[in-house]
HTML snippet that shows the backbone in 3Dmol.js (N, CA, C, O; Angstrom):
<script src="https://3Dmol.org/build/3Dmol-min.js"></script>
<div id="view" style="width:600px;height:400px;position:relative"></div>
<script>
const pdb = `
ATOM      1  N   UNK A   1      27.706  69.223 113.841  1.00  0.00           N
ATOM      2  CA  UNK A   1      28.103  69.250 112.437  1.00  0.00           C
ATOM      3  C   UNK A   1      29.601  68.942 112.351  1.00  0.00           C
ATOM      4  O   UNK A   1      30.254  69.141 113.376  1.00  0.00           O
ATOM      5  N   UNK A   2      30.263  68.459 111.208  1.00  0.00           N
ATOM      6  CA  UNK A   2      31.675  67.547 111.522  1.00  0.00           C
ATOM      7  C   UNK A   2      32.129  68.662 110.532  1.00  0.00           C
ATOM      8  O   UNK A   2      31.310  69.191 109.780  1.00  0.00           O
ATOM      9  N   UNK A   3      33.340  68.982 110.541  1.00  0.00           N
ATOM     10  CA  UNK A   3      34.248  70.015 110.378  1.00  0.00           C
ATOM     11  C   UNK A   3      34.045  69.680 108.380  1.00  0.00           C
ATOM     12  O   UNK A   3      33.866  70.584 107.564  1.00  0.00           O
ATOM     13  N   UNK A   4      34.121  68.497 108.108  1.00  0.00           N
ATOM     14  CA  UNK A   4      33.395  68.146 106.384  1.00  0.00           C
ATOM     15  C   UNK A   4      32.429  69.120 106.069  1.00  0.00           C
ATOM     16  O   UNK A   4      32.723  70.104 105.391  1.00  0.00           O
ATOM     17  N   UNK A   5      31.367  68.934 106.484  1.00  0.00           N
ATOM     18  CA  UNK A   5      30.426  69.294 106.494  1.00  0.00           C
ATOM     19  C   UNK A   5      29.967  70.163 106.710  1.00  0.00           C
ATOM     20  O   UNK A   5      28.767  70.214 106.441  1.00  0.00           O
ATOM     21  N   UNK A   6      30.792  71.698 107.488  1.00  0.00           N
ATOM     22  CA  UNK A   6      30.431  72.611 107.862  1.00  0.00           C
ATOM     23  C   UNK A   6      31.213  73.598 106.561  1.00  0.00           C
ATOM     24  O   UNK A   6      30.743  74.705 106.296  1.00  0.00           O
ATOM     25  N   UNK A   7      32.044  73.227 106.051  1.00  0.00           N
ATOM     26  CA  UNK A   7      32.643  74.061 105.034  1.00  0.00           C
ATOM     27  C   UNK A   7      32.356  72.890 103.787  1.00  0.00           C
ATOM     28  O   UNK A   7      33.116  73.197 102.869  1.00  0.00           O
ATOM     29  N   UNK A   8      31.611  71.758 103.432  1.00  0.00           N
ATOM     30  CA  UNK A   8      30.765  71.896 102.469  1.00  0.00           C
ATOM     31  C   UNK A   8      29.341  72.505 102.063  1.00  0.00           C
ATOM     32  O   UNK A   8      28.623  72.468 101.063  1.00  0.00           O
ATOM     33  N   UNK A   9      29.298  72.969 103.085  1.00  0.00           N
ATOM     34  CA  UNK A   9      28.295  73.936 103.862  1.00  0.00           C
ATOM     35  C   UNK A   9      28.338  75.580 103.156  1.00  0.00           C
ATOM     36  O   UNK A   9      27.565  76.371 102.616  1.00  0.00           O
ATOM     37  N   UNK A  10      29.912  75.474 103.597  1.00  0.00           N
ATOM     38  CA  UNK A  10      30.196  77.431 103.484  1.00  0.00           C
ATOM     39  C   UNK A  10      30.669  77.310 102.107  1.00  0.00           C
ATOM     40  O   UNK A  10      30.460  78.348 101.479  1.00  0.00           O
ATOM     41  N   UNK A  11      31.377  76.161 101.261  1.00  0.00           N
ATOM     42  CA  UNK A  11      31.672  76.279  99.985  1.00  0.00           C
ATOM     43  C   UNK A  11      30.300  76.222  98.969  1.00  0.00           C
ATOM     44  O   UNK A  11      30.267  76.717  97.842  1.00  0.00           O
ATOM     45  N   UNK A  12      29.171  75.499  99.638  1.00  0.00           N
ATOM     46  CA  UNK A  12      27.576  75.461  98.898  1.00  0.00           C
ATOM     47  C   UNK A  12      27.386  77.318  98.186  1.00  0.00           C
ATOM     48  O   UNK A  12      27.548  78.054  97.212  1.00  0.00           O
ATOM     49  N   UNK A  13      26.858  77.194  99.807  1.00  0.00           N
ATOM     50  CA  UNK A  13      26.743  78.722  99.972  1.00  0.00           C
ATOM     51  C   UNK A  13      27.513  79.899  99.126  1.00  0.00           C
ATOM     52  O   UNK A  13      26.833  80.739  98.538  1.00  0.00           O
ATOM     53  N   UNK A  14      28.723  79.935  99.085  1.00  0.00           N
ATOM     54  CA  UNK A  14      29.226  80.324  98.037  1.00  0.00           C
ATOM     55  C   UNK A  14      29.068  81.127  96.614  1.00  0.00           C
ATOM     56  O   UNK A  14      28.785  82.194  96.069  1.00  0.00           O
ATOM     57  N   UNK A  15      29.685  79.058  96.359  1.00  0.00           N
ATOM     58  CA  UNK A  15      29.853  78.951  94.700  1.00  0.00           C
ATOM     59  C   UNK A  15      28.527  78.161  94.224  1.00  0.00           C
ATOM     60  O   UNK A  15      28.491  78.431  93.023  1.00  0.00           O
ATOM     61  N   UNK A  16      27.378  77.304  94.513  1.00  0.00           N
ATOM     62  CA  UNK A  16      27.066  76.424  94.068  1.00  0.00           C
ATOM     63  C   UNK A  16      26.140  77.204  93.510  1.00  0.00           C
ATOM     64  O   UNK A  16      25.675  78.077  94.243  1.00  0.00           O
ATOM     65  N   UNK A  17      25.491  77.088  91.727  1.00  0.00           N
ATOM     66  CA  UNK A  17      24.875  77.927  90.777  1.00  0.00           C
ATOM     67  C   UNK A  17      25.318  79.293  90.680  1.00  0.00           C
ATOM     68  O   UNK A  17      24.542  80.215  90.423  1.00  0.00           O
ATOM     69  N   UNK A  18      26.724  79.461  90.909  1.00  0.00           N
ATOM     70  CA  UNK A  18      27.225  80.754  90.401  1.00  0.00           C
ATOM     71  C   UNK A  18      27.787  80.581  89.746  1.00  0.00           C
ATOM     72  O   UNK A  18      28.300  79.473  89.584  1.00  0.00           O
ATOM     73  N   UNK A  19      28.071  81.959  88.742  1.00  0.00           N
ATOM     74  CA  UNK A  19      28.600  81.813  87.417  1.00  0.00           C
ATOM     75  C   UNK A  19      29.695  82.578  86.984  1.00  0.00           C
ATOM     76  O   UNK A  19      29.738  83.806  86.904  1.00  0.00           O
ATOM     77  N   UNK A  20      30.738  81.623  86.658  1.00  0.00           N
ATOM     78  CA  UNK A  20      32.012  82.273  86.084  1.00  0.00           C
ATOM     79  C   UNK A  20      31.951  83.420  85.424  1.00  0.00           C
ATOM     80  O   UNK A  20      32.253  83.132  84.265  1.00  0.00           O
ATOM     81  N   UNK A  21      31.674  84.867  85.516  1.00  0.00           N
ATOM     82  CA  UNK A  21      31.944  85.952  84.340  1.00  0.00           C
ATOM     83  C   UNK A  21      32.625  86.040  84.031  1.00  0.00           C
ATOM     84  O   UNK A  21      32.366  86.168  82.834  1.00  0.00           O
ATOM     85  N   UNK A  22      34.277  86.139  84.216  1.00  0.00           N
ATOM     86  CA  UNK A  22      35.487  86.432  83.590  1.00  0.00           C
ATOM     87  C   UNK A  22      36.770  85.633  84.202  1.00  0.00           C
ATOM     88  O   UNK A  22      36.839  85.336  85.395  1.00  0.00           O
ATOM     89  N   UNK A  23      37.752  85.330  83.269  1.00  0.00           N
ATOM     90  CA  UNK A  23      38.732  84.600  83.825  1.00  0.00           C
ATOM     91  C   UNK A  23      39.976  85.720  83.438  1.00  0.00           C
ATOM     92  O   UNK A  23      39.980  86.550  82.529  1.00  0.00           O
ATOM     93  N   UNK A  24      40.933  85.458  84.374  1.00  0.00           N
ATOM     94  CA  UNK A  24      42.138  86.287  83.729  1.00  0.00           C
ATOM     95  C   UNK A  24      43.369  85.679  84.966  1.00  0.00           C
ATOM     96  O   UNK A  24      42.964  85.168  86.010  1.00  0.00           O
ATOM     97  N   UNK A  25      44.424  85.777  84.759  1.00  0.00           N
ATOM     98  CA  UNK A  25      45.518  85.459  85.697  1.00  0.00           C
ATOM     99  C   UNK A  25      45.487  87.314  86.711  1.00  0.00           C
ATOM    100  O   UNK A  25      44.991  88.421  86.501  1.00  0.00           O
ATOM    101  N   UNK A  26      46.476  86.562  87.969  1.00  0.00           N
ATOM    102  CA  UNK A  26      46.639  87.304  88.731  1.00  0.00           C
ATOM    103  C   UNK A  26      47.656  88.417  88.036  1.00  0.00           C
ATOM    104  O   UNK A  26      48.390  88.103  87.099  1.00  0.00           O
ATOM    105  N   UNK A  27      47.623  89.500  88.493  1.00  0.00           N
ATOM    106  CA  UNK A  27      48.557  90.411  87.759  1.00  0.00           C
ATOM    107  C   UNK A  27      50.015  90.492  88.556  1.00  0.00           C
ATOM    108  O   UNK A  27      50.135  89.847  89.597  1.00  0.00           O
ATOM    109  N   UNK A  28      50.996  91.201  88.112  1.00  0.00           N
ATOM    110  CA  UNK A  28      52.468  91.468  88.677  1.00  0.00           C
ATOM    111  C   UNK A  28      52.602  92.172  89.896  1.00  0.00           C
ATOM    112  O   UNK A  28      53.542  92.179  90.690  1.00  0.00           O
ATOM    113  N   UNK A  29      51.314  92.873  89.927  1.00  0.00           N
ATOM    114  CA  UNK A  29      51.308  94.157  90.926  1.00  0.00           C
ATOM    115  C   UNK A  29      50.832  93.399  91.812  1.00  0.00           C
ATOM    116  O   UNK A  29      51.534  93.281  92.816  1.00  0.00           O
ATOM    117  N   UNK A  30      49.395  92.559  91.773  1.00  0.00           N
ATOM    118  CA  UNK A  30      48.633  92.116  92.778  1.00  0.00           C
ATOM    119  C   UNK A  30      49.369  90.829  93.436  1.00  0.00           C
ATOM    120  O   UNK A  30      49.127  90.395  94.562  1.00  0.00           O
ATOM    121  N   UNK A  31      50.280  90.321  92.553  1.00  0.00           N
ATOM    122  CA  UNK A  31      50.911  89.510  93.214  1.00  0.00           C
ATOM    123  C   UNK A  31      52.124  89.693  94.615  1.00  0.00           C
ATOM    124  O   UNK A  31      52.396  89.112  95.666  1.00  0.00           O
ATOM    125  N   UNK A  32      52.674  91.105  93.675  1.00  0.00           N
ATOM    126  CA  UNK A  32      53.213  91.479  94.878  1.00  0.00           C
ATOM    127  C   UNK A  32      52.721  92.122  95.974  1.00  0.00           C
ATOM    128  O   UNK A  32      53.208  92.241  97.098  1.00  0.00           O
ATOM    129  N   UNK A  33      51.515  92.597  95.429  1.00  0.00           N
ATOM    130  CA  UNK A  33      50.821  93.056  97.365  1.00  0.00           C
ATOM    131  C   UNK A  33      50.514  91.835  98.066  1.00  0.00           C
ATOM    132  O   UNK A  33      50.343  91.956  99.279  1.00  0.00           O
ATOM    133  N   UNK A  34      50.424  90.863  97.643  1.00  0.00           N
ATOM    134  CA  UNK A  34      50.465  89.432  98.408  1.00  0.00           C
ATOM    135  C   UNK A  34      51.969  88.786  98.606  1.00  0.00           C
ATOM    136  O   UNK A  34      51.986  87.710  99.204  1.00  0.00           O
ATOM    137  N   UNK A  35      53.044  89.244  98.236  1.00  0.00           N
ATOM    138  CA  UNK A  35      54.395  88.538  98.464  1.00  0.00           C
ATOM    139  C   UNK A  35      54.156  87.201  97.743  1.00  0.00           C
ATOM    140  O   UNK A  35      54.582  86.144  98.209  1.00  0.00           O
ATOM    141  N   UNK A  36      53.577  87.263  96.781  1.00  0.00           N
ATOM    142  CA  UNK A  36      53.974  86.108  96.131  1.00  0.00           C
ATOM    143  C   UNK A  36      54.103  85.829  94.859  1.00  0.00           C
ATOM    144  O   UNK A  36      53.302  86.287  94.044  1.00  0.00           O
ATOM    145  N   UNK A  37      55.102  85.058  94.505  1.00  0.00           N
ATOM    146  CA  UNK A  37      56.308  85.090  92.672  1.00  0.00           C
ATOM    147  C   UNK A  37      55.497  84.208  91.720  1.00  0.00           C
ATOM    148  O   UNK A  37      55.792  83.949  90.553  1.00  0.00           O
ATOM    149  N   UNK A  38      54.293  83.737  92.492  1.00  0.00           N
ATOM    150  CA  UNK A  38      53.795  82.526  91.239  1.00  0.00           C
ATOM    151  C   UNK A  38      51.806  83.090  90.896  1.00  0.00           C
ATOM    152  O   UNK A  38      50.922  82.864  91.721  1.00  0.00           O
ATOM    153  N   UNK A  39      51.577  83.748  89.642  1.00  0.00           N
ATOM    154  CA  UNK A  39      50.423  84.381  89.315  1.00  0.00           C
ATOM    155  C   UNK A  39      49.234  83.008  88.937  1.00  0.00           C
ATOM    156  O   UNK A  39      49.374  82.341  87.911  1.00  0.00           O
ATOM    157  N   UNK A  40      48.299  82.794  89.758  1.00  0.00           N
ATOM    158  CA  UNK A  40      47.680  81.798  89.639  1.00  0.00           C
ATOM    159  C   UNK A  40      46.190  83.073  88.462  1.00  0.00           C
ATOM    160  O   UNK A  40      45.939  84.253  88.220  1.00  0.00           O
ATOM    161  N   UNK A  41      45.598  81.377  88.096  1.00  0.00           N
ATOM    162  CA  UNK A  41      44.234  81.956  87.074  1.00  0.00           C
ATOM    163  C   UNK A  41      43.149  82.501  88.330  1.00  0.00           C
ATOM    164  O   UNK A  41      43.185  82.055  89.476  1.00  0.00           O
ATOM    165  N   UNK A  42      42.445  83.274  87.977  1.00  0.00           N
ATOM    166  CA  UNK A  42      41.301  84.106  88.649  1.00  0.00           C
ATOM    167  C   UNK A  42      39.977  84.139  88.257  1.00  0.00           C
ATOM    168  O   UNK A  42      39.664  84.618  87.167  1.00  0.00           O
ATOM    169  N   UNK A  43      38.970  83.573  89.208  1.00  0.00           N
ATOM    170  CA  UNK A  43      38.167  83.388  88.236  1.00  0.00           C
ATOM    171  C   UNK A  43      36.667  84.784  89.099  1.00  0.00           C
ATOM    172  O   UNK A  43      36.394  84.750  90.299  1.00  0.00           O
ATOM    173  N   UNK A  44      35.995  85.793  88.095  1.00  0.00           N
ATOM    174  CA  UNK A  44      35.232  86.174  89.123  1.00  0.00           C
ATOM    175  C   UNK A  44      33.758  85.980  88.860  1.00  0.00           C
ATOM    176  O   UNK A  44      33.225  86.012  87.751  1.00  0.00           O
ATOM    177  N   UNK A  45      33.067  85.742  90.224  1.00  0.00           N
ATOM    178  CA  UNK A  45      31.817  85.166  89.698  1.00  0.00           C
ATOM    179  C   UNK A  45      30.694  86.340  89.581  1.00  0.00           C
ATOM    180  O   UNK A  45      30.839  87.540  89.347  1.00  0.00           O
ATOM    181  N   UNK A  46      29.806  85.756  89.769  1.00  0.00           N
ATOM    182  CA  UNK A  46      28.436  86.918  88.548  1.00  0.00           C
ATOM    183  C   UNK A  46      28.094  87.425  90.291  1.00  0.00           C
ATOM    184  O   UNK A  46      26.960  87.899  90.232  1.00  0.00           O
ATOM    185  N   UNK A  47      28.526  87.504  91.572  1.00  0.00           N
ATOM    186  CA  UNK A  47      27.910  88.319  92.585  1.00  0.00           C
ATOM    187  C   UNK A  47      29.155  89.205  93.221  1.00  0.00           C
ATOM    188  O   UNK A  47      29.111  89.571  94.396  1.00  0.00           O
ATOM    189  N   UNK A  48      30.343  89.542  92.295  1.00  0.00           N
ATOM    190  CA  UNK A  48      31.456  90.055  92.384  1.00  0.00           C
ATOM    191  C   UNK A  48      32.695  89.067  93.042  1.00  0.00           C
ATOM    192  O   UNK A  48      33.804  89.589  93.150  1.00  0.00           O
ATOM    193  N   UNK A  49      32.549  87.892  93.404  1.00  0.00           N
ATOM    194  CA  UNK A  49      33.262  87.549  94.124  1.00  0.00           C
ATOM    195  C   UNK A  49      34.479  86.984  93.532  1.00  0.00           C
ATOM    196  O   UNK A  49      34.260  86.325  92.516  1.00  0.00           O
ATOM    197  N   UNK A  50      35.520  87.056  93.845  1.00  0.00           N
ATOM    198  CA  UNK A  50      36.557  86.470  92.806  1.00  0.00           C
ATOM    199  C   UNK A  50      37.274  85.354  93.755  1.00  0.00           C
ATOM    200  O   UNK A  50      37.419  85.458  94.972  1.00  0.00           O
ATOM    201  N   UNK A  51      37.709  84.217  92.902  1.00  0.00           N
ATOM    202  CA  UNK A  51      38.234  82.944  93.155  1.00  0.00           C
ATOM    203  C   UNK A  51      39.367  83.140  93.077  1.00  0.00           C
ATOM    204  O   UNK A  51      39.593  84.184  92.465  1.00  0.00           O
ATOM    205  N   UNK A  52      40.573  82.429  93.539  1.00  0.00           N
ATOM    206  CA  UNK A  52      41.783  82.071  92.902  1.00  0.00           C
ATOM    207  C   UNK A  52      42.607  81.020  94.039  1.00  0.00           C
ATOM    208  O   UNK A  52      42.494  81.076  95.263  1.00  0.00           O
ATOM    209  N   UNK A  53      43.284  80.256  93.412  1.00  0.00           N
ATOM    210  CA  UNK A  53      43.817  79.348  94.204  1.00  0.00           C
ATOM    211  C   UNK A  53      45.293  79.567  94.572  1.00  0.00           C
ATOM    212  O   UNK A  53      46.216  80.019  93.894  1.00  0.00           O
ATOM    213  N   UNK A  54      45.246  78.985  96.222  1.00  0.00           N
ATOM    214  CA  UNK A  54      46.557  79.490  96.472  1.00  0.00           C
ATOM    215  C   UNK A  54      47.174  78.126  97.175  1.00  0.00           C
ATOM    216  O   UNK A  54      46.480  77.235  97.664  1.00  0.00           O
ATOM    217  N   UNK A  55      48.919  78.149  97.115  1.00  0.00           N
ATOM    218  CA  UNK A  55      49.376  77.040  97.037  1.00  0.00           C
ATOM    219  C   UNK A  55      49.178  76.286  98.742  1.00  0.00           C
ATOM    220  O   UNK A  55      49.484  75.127  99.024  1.00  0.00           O
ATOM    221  N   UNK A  56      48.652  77.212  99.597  1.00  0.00           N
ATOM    222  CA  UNK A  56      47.852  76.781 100.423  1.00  0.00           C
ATOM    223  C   UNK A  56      47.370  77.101 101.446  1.00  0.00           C
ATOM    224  O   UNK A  56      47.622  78.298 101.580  1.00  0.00           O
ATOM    225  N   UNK A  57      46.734  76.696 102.390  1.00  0.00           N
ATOM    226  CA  UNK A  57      45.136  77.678 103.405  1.00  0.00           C
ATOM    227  C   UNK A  57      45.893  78.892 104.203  1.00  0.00           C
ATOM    228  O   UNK A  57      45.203  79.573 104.961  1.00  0.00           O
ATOM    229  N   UNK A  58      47.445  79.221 104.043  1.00  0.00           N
ATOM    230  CA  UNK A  58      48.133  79.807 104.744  1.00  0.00           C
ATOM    231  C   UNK A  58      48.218  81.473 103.650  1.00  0.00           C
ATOM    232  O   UNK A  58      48.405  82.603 104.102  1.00  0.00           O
ATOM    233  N   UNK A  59      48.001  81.072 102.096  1.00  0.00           N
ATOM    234  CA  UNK A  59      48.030  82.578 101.351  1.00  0.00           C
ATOM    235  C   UNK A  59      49.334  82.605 101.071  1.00  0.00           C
ATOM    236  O   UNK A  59      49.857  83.615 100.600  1.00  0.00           O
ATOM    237  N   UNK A  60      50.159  81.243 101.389  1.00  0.00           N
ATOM    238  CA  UNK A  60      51.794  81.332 101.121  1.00  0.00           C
ATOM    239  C   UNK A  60      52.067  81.807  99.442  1.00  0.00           C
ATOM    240  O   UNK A  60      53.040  82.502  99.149  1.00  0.00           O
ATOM    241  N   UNK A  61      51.105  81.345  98.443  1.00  0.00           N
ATOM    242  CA  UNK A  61      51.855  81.753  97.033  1.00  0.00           C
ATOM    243  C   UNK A  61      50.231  81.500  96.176  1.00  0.00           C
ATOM    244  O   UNK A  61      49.054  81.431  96.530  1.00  0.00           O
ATOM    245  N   UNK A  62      50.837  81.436  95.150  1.00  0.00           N
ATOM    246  CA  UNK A  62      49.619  81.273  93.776  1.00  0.00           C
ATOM    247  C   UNK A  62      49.776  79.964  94.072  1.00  0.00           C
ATOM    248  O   UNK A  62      50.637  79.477  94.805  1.00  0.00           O
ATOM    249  N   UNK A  63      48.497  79.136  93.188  1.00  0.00           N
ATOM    250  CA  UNK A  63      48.406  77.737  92.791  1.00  0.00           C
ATOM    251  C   UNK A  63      47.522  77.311  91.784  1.00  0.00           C
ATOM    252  O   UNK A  63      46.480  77.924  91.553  1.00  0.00           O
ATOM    253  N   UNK A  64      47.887  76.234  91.126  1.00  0.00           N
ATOM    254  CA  UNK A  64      47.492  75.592  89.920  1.00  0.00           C
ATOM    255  C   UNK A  64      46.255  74.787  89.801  1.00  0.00           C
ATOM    256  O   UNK A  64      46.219  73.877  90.629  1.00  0.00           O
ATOM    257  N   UNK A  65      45.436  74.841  89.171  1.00  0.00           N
ATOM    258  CA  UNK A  65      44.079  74.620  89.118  1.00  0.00           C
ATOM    259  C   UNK A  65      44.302  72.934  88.160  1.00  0.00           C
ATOM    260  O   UNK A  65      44.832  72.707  87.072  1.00  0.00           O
ATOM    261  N   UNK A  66      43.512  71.858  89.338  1.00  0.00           N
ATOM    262  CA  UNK A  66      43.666  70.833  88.522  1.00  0.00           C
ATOM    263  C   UNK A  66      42.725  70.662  87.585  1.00  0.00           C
ATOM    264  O   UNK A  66      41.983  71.631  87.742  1.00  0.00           O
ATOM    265  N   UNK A  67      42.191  69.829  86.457  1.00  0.00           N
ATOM    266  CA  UNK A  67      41.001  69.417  85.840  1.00  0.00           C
ATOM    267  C   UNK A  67      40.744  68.246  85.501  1.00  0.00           C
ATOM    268  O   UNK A  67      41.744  67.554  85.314  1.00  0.00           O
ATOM    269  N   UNK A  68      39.476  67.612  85.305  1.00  0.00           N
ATOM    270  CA  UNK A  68      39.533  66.470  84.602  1.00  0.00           C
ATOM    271  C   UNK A  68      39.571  66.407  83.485  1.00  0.00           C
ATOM    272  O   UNK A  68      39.621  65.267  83.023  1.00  0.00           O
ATOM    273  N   UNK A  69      39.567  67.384  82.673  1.00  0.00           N
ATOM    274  CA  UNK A  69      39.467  67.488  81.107  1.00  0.00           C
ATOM    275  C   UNK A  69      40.851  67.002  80.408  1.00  0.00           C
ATOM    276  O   UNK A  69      42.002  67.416  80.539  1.00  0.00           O
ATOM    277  N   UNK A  70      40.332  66.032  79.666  1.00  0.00           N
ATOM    278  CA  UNK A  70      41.900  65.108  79.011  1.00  0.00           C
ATOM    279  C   UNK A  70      42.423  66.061  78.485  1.00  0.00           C
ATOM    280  O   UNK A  70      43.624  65.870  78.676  1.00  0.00           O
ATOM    281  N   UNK A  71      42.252  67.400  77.687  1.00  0.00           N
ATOM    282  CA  UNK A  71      43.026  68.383  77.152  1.00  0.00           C
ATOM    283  C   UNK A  71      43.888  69.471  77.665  1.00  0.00           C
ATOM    284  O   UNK A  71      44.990  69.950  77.396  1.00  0.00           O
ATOM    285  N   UNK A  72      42.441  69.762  78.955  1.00  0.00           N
ATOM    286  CA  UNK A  72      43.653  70.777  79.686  1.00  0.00           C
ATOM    287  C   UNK A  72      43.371  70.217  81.409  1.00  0.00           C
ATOM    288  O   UNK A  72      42.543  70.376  82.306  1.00  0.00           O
ATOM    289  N   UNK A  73      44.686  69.465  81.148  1.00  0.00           N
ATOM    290  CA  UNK A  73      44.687  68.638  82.966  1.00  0.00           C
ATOM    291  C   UNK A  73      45.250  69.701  83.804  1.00  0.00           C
ATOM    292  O   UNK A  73      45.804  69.298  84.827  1.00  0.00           O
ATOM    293  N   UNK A  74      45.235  70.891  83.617  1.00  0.00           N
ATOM    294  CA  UNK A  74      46.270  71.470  84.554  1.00  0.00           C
ATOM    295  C   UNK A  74      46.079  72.987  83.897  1.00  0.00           C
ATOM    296  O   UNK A  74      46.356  73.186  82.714  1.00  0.00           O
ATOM    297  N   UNK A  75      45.574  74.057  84.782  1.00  0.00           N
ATOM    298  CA  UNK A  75      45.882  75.370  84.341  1.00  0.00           C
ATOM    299  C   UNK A  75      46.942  75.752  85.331  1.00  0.00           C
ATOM    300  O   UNK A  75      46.862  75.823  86.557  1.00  0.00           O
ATOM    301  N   UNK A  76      48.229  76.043  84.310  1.00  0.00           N
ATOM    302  CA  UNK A  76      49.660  76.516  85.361  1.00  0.00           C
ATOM    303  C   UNK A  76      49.223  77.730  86.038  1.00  0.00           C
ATOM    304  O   UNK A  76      48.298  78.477  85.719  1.00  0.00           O
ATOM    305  N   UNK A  77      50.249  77.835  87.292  1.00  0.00           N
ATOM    306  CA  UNK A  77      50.578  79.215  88.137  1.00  0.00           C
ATOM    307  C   UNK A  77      51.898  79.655  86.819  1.00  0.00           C
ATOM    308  O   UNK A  77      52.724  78.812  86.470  1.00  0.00           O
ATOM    309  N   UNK A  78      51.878  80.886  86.312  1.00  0.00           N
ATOM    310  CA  UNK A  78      52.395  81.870  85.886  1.00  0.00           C
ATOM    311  C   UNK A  78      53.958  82.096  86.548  1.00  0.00           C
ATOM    312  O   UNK A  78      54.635  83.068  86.215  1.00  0.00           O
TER     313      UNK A  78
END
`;
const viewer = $3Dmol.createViewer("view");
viewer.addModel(pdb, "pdb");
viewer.setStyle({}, {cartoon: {color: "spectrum"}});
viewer.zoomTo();
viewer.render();
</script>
């Protein structure tokens, strides 16, 4: 299995037919138990699991959610 494919695999598994229940940004507190100054959006899904993007695979900071939607191209980090 090629390294693609094994974590389109574990991202299937996941997220794929799960469902957004609630959105909210990261909070002040939770940011700082992570050492990091930039509060990204949070998203948690319907089997408790919560999403959020970080500026990268290292957990260094928050990060910004791109979109294709012509209205909102971009949900900011806080």
């Amino acid at each position: 299995m090629t390294t693609t494919n094994k974590w389109t695999k574990t991202a299937e598994d996941l997220l794929l037919n799960r469902k957004i229940v609630k959105i909210e940004y990261m909070s002040k507190e939770e940011c700082d138990q992570m050492y990091w100054d930039k509060r990204p959006v949070c998203m948690l899904l319907d089997n408790g699991v919560w999403i959020f993007p970080s500026q990268d695979d290292e957990g260094n900071n928050g990060g910004a959610l791109f979109t294709t939607d012509n209205n909102e191209p971009c949900l900011p980090v806080l």
